[in-house]
N, C-alpha and C positions, 0 to 999 in steps of 0.2 A: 681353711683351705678346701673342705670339700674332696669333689673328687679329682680336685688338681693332682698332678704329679711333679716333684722336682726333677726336672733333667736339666745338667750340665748349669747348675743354678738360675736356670728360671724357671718358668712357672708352664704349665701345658695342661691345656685340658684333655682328658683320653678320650679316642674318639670310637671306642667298644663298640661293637653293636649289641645291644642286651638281648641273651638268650631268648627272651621269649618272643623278638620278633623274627620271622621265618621269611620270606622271599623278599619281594623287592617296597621300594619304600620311597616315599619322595623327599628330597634335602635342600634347602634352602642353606646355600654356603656362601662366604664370604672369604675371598686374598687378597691379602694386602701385597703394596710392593715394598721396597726398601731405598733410600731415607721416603716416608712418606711426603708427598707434600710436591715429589717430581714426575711430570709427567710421560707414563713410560707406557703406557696403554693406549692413547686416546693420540696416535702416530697411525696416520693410515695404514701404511704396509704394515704395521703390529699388530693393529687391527685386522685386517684382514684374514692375516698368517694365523693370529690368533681363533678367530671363529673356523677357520678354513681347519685347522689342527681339531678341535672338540668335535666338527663333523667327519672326522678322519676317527678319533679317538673313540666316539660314540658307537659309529660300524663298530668296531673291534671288540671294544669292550664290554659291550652287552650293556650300554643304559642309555638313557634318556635323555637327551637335552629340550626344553621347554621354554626357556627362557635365559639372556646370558645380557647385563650390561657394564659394558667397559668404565671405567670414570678413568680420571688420570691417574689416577696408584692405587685404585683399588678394583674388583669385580664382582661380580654379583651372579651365581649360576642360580639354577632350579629345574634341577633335575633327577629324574629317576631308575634307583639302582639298588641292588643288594652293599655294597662296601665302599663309601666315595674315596677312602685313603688308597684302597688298589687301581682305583680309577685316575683319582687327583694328582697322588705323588708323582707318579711316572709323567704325566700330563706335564707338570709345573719341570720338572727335571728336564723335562724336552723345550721347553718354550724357553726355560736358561738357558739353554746351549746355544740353539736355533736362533732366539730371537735377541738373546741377552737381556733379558729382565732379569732384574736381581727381586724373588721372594722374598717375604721374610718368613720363616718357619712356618710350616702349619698353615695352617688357615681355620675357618670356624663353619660348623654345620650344624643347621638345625632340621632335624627329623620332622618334618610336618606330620600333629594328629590329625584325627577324624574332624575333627571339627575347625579344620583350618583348610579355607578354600586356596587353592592354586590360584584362578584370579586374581586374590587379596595379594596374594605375593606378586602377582607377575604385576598387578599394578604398584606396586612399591617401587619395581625394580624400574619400570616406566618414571614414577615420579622422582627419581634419585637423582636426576642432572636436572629437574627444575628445582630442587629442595636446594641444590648446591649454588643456583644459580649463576646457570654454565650456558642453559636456555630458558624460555619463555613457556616451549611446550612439551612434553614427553616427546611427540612426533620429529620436532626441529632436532630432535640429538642420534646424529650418526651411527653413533656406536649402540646401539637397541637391537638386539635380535630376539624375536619372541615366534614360538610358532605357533 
């Protein structure tokens, strides 16, 4: 198991920040929604509500957005911050309410090192609705914000 944790009998990876890193950082995240597989993102006014909320969020909370794309049950950020759970949770808590997406717990973050360029990711998250085969080109898919 790692450095899984049992809560409430499933499985959760913790998402710590380890002591030796000090300010801010850049995180490649991924949320799911719930049952996967329904489209509850890729809804214009969600979309929109949605990007419109993480440039609301961003002011506020002192990070970064760089990149963010919608699929239909899932999303994709890349952005930079000191703590993305005190950023993320209250975000996801708000866009349930507001917009009624159902989460599903958690989500998943990875801490970009030294040696991992932002580009590389920000073209992943471009090539995600051609890999799904939703479009033809990164460009042709709506839901894409990159700055």
């Amino acid at each position: 198991m790692g450095n899984e944790v049992r809560w409430r009998g499933r499985r959760h990876l913790p998402h710590d920040i380890p002591s030796w890193i000090h300010g801010d950082a850049i995180y490649f995240v991924t949320m799911c929604t719930r049952p996967r597989g329904q489209n509850q993102l890729c809804v214009d006014a969600v979309a929109h509500a949605l990007l419109a909320s993480l440039c609301v969020s961003e002011k506020t909370a002192r990070w970064r957005l760089h990149a963010c794309v919608l699929m239909p049950d899932h999303l994709h950020l890349l952005l930079t911050g000191h703590d993305p759970v005190a950023v993320l949770t209250p975000w996801k808590r708000y866009t349930a309410r507001q917009l009624g997406i159902r989460w599903q717990r958690g989500f998943f973050e990875h801490r970009l090192r030294g040696n991992e360029a932002i580009s590389a990711k920000v073209e992943y998250l471009r090539q995600n609705p051609v890999r799904a085969g939703l479009v033809q080109t990164p460009d042709a898919w709506p839901y894409l914000w990159v700055r």
